[in-house]
PAZAPA-4460 file (N, C-alpha, C; in steps of 0.05 Angstrom, whole numbers, plus 32768, in hexadecimal, padded with zeros to 4 digits):
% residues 267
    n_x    n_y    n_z   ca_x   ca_y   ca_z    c_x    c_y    c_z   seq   type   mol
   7E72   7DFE   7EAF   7E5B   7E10   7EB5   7E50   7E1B   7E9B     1      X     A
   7E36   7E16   7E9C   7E1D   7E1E   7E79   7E1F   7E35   7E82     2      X     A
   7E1D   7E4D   7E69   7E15   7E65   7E6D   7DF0   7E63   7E71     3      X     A
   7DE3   7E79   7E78   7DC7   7E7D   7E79   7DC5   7E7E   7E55     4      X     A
   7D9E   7E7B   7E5B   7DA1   7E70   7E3E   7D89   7E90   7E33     5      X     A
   7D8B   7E9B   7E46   7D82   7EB6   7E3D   7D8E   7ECE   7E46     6      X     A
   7D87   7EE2   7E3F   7D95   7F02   7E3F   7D89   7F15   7E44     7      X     A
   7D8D   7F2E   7E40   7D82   7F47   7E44   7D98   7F54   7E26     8      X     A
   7DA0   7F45   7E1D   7DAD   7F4E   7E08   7DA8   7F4D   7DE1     9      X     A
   7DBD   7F5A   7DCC   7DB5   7F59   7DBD   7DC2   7F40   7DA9    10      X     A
   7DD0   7F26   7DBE   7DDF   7F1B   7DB7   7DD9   7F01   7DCB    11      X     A
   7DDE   7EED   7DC7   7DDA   7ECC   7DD1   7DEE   7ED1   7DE5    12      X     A
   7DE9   7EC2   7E05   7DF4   7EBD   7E0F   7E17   7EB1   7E07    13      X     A
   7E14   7E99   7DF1   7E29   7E84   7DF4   7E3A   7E95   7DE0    14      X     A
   7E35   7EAB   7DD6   7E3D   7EBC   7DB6   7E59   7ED0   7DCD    15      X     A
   7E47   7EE2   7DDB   7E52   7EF3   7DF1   7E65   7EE9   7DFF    16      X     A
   7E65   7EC7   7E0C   7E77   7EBB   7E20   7E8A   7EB5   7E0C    17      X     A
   7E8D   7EA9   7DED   7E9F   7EA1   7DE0   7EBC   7EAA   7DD8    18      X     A
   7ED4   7E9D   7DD8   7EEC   7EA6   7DCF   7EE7   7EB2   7DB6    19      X     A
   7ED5   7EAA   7DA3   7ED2   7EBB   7D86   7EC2   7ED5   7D8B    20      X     A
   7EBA   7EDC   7D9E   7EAB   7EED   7DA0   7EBA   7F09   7DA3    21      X     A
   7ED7   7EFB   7DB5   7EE8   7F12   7DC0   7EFA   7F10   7DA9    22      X     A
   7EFD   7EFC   7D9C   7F16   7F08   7D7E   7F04   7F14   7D74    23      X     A
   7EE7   7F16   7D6C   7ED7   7F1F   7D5D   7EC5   7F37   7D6A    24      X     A
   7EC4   7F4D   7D7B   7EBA   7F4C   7D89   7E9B   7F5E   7D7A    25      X     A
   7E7E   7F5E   7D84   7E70   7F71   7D7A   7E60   7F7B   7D94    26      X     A
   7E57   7F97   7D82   7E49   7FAF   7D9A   7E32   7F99   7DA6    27      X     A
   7E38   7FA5   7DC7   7E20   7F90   7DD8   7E09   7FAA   7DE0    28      X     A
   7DF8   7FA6   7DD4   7DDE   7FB0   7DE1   7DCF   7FAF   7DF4    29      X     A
   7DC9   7FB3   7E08   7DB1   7FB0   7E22   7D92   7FB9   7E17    30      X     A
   7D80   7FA7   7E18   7D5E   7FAE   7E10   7D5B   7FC7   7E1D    31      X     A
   7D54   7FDB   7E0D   7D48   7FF5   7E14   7D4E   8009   7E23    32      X     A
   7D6F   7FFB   7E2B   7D7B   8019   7E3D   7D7E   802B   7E2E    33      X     A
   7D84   8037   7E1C   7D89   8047   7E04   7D72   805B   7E03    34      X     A
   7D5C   8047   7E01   7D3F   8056   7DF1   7D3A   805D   7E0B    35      X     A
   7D30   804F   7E21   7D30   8057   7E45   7D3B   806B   7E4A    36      X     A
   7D56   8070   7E37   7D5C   8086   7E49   7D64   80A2   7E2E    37      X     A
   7D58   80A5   7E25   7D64   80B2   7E0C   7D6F   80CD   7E17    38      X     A
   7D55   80D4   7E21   7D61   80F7   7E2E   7D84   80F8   7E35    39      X     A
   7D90   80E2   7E42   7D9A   80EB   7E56   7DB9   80DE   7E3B    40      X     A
   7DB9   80D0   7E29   7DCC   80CE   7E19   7DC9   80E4   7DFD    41      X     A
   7DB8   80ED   7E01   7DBA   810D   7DF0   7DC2   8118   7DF4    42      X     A
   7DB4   811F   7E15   7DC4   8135   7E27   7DEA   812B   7E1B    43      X     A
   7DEC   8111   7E22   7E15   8116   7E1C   7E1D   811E   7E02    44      X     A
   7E05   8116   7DF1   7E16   811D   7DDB   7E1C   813E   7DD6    45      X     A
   7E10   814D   7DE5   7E1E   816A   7DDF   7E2E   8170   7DF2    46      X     A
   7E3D   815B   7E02   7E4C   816B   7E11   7E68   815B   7E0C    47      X     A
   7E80   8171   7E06   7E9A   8164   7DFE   7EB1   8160   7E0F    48      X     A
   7EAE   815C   7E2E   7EB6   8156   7E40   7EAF   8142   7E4F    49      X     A
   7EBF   8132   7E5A   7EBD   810E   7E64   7EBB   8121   7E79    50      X     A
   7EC3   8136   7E87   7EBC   8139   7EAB   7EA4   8146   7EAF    51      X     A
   7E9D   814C   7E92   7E7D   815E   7E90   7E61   8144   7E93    52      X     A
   7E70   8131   7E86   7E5D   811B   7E7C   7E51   810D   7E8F    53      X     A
   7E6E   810B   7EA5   7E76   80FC   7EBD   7E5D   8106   7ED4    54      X     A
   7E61   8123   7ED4   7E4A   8132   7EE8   7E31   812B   7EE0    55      X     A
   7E2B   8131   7EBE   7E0F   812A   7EB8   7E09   810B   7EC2    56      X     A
   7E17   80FB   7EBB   7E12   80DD   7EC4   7E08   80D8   7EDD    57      X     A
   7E15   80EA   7EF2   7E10   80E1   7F10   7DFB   80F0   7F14    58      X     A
   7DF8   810D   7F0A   7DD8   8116   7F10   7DCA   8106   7F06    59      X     A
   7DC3   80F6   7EEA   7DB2   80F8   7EDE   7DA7   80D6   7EED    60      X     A
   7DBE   80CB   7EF4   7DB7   80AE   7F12   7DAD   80B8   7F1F    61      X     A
   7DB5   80CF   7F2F   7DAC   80D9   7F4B   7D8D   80E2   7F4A    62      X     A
   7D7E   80EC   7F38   7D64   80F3   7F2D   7D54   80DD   7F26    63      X     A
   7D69   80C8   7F17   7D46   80BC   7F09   7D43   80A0   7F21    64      X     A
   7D50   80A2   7F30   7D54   808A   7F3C   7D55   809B   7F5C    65      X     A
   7D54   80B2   7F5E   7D40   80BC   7F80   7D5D   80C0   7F8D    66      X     A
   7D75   80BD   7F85   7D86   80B6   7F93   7D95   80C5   7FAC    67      X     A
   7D8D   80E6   7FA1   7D93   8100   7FB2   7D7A   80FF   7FC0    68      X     A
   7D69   80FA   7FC8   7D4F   80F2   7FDA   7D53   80DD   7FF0    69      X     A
   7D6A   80D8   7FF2   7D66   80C8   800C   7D64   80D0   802A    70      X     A
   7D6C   80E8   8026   7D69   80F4   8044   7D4E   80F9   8050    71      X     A
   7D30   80FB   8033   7D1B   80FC   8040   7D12   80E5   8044    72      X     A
   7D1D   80D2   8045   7D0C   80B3   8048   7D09   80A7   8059    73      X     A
   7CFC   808D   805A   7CF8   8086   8076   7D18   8076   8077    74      X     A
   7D18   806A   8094   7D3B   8061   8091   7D3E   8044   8087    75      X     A
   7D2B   8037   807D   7D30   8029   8066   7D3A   8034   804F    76      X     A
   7D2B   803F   8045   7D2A   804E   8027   7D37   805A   802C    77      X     A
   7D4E   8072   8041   7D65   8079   803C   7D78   805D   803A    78      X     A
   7D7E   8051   8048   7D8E   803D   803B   7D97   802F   8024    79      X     A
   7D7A   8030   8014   7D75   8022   7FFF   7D80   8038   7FEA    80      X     A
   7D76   8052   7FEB   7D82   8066   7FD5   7D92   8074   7FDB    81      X     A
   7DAB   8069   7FF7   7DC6   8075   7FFA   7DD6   8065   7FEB    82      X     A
   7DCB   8049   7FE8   7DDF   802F   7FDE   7DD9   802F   7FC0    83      X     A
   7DE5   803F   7FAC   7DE1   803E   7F92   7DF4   8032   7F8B    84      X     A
   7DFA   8034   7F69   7E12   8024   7F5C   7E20   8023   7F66    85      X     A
   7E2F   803E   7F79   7E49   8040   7F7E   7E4E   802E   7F91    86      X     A
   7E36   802C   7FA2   7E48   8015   7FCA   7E49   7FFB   7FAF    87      X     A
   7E37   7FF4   7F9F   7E49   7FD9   7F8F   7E57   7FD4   7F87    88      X     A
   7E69   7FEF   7F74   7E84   7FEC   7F6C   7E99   7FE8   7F7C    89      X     A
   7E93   7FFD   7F97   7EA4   8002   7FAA   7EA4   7FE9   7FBD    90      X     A
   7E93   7FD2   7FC2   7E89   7FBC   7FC9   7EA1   7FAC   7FB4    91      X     A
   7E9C   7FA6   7F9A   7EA8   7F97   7F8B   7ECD   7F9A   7F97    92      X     A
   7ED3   7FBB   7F93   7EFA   7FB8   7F97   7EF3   7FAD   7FAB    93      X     A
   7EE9   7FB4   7FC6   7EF3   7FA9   7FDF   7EEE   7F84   7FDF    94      X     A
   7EDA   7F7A   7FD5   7EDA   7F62   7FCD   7EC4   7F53   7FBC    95      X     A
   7ED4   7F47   7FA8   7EBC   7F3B   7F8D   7EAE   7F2E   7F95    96      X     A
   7EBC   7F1C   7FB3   7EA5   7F0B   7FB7   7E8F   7F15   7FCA    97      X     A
   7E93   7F28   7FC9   7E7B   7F3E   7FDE   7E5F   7F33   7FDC    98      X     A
   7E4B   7F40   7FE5   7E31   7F47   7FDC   7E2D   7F59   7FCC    99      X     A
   7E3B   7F66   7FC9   7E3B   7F84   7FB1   7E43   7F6C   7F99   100      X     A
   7E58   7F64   7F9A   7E66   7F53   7F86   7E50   7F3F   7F7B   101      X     A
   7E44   7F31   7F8C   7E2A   7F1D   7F86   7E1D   7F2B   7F6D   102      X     A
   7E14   7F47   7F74   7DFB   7F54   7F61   7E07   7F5B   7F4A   103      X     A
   7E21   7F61   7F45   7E2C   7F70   7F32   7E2A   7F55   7F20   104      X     A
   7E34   7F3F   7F24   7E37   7F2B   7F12   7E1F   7F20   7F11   105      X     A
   7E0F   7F25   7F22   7DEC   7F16   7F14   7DE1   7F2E   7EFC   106      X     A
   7DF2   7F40   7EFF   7DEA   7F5E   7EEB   7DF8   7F4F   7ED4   107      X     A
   7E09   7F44   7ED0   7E14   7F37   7EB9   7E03   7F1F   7EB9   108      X     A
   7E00   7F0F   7EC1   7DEB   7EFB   7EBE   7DD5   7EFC   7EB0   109      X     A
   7DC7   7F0E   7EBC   7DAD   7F1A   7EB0   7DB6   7F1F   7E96   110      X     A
   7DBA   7F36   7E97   7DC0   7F47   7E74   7DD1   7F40   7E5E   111      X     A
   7DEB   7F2F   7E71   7E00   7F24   7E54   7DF4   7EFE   7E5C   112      X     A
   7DE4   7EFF   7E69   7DDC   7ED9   7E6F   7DF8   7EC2   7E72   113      X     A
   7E0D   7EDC   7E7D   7E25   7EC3   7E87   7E23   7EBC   7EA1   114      X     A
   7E24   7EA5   7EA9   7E27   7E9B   7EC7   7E3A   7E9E   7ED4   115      X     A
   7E39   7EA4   7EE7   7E5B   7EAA   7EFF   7E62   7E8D   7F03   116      X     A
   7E78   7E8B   7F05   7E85   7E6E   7F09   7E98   7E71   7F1C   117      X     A
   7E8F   7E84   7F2C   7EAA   7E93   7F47   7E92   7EA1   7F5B   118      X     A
   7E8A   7EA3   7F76   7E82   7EAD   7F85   7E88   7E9F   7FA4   119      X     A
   7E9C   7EA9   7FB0   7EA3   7E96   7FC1   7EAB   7E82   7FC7   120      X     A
   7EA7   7E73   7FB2   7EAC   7E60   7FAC   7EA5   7E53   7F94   121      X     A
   7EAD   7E37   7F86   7EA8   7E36   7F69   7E89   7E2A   7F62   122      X     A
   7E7B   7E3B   7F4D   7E62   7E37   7F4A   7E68   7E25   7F2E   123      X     A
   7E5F   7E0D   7F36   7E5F   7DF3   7F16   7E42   7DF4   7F0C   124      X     A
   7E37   7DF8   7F17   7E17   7DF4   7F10   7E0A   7E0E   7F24   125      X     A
   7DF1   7E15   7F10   7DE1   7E21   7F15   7DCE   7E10   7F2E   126      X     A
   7DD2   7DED   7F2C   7DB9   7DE8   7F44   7DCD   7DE5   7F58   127      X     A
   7DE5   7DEB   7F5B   7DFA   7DE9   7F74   7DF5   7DFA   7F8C   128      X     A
   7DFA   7DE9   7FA9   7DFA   7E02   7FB9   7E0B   7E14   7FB5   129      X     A
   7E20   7E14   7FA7   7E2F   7E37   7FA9   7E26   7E44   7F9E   130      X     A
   7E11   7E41   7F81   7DFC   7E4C   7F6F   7DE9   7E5F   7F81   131      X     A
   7DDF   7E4F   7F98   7DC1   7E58   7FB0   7DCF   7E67   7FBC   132      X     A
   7DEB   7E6A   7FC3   7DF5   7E75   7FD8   7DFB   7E9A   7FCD   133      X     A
   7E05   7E91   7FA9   7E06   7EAB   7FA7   7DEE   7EC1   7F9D   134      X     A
   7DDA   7EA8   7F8F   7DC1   7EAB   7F90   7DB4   7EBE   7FA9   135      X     A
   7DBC   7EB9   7FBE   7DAE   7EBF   7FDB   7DC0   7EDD   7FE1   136      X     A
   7DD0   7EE6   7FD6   7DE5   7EF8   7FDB   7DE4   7F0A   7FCA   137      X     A
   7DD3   7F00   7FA8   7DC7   7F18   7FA2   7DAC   7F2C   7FA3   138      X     A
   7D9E   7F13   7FB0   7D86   7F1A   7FC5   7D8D   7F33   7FDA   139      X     A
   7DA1   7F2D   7FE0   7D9D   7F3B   7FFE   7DA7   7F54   7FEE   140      X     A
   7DBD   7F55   7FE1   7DC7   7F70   7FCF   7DB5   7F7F   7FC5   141      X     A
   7DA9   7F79   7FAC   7D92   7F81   7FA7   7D82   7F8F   7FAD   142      X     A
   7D7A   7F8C   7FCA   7D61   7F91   7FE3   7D71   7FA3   7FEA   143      X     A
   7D8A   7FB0   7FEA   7D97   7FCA   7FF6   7D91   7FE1   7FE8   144      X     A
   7D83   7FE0   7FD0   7D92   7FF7   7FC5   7D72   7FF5   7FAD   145      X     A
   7D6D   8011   7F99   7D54   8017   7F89   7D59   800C   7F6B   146      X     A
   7D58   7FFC   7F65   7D55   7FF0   7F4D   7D7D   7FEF   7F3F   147      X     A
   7D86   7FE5   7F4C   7D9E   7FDF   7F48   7DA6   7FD5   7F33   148      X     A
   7D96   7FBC   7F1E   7D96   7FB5   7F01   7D97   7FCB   7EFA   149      X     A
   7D88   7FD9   7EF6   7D7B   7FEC   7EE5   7D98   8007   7EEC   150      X     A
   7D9A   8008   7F01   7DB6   8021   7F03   7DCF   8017   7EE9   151      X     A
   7DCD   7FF8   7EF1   7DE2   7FF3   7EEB   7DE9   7FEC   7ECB   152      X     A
   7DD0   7FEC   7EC0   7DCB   7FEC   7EA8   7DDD   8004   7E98   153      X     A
   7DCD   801F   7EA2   7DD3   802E   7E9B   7DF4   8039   7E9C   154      X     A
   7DFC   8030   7EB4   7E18   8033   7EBA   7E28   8027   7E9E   155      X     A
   7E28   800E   7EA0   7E2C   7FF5   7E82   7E2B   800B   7E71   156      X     A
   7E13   8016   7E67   7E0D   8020   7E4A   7E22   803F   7E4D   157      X     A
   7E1B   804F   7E61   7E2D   8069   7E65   7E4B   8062   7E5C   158      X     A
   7E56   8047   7E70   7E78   803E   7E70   7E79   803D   7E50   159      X     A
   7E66   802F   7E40   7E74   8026   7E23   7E7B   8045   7E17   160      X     A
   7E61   8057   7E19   7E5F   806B   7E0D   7E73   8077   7E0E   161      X     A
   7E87   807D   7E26   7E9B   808C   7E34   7EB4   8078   7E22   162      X     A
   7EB9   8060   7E1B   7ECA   8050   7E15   7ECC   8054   7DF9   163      X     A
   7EBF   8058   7DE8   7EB2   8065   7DD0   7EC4   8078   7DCE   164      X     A
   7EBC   8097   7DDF   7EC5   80AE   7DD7   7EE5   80A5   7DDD   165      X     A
   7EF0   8097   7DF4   7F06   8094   7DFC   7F1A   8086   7DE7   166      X     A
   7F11   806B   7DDE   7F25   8061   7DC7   7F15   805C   7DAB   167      X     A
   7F04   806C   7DA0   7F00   806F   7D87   7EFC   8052   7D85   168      X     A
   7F0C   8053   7D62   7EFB   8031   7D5B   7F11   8024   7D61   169      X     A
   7F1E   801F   7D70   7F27   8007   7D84   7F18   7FF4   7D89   170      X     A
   7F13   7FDA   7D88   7EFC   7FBF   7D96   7F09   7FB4   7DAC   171      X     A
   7F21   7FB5   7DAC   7F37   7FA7   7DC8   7F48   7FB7   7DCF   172      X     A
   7F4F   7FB7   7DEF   7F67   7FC7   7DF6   7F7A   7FAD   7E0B   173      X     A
   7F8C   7FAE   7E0C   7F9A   7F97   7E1A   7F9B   7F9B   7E41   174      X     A
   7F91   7F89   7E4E   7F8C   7F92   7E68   7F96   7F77   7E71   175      X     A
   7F9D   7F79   7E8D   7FAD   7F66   7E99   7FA5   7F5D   7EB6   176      X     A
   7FA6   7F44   7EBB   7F99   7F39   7ED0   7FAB   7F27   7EE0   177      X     A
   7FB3   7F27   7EFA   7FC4   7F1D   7F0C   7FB6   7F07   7F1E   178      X     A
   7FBF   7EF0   7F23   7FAC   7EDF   7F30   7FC5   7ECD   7F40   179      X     A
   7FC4   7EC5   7F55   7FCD   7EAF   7F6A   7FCC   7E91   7F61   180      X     A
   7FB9   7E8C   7F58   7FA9   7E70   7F4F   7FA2   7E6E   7F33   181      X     A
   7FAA   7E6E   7F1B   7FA7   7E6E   7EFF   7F98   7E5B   7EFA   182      X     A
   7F9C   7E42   7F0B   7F8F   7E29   7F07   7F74   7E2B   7F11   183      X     A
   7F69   7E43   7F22   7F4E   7E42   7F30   7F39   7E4A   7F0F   184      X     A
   7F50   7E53   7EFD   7F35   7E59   7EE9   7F3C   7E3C   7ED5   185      X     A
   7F1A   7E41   7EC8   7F17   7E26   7EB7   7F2A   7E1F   7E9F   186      X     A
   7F37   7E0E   7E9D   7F4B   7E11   7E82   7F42   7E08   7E6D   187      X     A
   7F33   7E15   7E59   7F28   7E0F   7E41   7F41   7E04   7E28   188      X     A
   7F59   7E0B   7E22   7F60   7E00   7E0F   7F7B   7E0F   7E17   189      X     A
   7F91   7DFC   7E17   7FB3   7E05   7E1F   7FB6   7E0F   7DFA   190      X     A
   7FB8   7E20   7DF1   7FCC   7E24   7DD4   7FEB   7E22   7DD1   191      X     A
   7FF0   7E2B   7DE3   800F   7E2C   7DE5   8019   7E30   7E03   192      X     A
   8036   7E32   7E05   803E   7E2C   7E1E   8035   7E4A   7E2C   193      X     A
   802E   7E5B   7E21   8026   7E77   7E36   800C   7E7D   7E2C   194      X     A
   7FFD   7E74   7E16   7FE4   7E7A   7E09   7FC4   7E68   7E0E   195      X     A
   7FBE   7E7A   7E22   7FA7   7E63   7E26   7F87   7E66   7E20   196      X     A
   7F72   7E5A   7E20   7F5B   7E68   7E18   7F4E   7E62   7E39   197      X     A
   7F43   7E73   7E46   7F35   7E6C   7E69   7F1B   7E7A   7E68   198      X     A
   7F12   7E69   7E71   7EF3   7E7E   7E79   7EF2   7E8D   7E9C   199      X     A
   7EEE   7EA2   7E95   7EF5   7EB4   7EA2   7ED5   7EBC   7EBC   200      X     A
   7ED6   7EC0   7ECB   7EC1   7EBD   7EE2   7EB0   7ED6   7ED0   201      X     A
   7E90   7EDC   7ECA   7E82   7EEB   7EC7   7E83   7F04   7EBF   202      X     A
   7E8A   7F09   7EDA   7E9C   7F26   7EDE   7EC4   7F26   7EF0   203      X     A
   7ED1   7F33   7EDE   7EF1   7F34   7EEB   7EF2   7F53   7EEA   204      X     A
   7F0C   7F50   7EFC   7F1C   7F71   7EF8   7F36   7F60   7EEE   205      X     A
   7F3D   7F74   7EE1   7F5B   7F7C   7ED8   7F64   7F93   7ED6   206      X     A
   7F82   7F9F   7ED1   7F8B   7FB6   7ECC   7F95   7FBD   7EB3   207      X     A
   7F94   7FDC   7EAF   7FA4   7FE0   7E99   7FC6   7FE6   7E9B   208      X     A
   7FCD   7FDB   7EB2   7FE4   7FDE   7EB9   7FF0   7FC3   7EC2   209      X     A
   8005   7FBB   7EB4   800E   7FA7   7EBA   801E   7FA1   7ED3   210      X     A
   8032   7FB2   7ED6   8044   7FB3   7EEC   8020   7FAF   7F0C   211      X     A
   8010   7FBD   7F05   7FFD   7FBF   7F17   7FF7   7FA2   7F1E   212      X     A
   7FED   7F94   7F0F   7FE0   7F75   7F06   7FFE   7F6D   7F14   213      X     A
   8010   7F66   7F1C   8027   7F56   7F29   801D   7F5D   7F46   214      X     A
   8009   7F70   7F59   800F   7F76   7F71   7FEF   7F63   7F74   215      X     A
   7FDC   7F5A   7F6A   7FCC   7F44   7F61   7FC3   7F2E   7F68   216      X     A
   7FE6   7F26   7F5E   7FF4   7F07   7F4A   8002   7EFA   7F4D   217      X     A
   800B   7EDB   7F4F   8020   7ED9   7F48   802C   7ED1   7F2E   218      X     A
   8014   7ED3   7F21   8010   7ECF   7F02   8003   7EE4   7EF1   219      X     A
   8006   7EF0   7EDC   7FFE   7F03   7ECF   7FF7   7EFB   7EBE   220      X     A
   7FD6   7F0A   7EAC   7FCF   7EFF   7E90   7FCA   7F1B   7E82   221      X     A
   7FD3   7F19   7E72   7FC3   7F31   7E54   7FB8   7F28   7E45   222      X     A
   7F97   7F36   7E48   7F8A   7F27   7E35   7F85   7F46   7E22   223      X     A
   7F7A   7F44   7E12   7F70   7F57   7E01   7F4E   7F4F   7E06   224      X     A
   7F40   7F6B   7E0B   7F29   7F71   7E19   7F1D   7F79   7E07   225      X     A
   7F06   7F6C   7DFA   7EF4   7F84   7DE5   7EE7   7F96   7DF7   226      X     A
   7EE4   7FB3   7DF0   7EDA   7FC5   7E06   7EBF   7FC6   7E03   227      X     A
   7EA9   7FB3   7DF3   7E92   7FAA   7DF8   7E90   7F96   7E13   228      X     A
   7EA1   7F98   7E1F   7E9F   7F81   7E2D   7EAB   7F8C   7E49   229      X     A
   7EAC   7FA6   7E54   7EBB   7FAE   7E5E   7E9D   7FC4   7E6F   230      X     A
   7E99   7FB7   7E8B   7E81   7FC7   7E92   7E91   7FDD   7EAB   231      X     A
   7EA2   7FE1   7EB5   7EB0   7FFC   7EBF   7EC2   7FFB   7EC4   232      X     A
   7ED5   8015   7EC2   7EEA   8019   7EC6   7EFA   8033   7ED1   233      X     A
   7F0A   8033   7ED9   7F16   8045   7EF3   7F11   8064   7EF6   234      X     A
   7F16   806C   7EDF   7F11   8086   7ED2   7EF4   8096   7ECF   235      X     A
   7EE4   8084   7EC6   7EC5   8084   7EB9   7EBC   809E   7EC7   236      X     A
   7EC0   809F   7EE4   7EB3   80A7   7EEF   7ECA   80C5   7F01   237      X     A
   7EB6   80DB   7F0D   7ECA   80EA   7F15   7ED1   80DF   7F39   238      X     A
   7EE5   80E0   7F3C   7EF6   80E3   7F54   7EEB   80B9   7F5A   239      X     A
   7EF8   80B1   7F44   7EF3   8090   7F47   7EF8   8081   7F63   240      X     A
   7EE9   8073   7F63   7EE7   8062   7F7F   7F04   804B   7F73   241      X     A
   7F0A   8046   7F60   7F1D   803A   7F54   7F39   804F   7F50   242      X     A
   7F36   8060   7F55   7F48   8071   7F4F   7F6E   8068   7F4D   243      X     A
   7F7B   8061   7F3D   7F96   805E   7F45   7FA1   8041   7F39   244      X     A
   7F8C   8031   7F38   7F8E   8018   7F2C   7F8D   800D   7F18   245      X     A
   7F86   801E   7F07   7F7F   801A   7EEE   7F6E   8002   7EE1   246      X     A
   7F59   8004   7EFA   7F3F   7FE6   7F00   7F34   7FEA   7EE4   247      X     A
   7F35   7FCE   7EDD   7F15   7FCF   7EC1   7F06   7FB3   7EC9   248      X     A
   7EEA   7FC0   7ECB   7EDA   7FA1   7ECD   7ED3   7F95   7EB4   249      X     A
   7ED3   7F7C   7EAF   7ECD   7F6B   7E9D   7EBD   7F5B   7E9E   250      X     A
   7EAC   7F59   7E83   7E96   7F43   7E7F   7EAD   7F2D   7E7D   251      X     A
   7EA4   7F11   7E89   7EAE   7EF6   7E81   7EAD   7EE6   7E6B   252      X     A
   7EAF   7ED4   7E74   7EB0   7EBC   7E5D   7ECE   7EAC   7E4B   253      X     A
   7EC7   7EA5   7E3A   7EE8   7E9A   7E2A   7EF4   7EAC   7E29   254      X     A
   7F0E   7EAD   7E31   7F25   7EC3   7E27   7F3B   7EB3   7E26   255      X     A
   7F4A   7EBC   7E10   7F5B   7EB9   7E01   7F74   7ECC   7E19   256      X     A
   7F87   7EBC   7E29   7F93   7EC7   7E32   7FB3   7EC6   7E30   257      X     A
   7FCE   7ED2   7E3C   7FEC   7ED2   7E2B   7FF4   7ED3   7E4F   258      X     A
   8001   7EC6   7E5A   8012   7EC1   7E70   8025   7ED7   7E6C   259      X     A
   802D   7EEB   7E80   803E   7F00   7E7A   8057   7EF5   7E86   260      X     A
   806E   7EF7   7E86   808D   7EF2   7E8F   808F   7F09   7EA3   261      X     A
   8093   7EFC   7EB1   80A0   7F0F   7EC4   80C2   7F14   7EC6   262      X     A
   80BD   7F2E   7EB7   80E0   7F32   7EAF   80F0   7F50   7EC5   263      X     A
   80E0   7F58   7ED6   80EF   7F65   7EF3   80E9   7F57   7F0A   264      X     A
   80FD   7F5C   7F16   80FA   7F50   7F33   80E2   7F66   7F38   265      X     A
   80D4   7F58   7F51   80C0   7F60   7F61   80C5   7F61   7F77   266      X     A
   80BE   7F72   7F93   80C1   7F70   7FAB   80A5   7F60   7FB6   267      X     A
***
């Protein structure tokens, strides 16, 4: 599966999906969320609390995007501006291959120009029916909710900002992914008997908890995550819809991954 051959970014599609990209990794930009939204990343910079930041974040969604306004609308338009970022995240845990799940990875599509190669089923080509199918599923998503790209943009740019204050100049933190089927992802290059390079579906979850990643799995991977590449995670937000799991979502593409041993018994 080709990545898209354009972006919303400050970086080439095939640069972003690459294994050199994640040993190497550099700051990913979004066109004009920054300048779009300047007020509201000033506003953080004077405030020295992540649960202060957290509140401003969700007002400053809930305003520019109508979102506390749904009760005067007609009962379309309540629907549409009750279903903000959150029913998509909260859509994603309950399941990736959702309709929530559809939009979130066409949100990577768009802006980092990687293609999903997982929605239901395996997408090989963009002219495939499983391509139309998920195609048709981010249609309908979409149509729920007030400019959902655009929420979700900002979410992206907020998470880095928050990842920033959180691990300084760190570029990777090691996060771990549990899977049934190892073989359902693409095997780009075996290195060694536990070291492999896979391309990874668009958008993944993993944990920062390993023992977590075994309840999953029956296979465990640690990859090391550049946190440019890392669009939300469990904490970010107050009283997380992820709460307990130590969820991080991930941009896709080559990764460089290490087969973990399983050295306790498990129930």
């Amino acid at each position: 599966m080709q990545n898209g051959s354009f972006n919303n970014c400050n970086l080439p599609p095939w640069v972003i999906a690459s294994r050199h990209f994640n040993d190497n990794p550099h700051t990913l930009e979004i066109q004009g969320v920054k300048e779009g939204n300047r007020f509201f990343f000033d506003k953080l910079a004077t405030l020295d609390h992540q649960e202060e930041r957290a509140v401003t974040f969700n007002d400053y969604m809930s305003v520019k995007f109508q979102l506390h306004q749904w009760q005067n609308q007609t009962e379309t338009a309540r629907r549409s501006l009750k279903n903000s970022y959150l029913r998509y995240l909260r859509g994603w845990m309950m399941d990736s291959n959702s309709i929530e799940g559809a939009v979130l990875k066409r949100w990577v599509e768009s802006r980092m120009g990687i293609t999903p190669t997982f929605h239901n089923s395996r997408i090989d080509s963009i002219h495939s029916q499983a391509y139309f199918d998920y195609s048709v599923a981010v249609m309908k998503g979409s149509a729920r909710t007030n400019a959902i790209q655009s929420q979700l943009d900002i979410l992206y740019v907020y998470c880095q900002y928050e990842l920033i204050k959180k691990y300084g100049h760190t570029v990777t933190i090691p996060l771990f992914r549990g899977t049934y089927d190892a073989s359902e992802h693409e095997l780009i290059e075996q290195i060694d008997k536990r070291t492999q390079i896979v391309r990874l579906n668009n958008l993944a979850s993993f944990t920062s908890d390993e023992e977590r990643a075994w309840e999953f799995g029956s296979t465990v991977w640690e990859v090391q995550v550049p946190l440019c590449k890392i669009f939300f995670y469990n904490d970010l937000l107050p009283g997380s819809i992820m709460k307990g799991e130590g969820e991080y979502l991930v941009i896709g593409g080559e990764y460089r991954i290490r087969r973990v041993m399983c050295t306790v018994s498990r129930k």
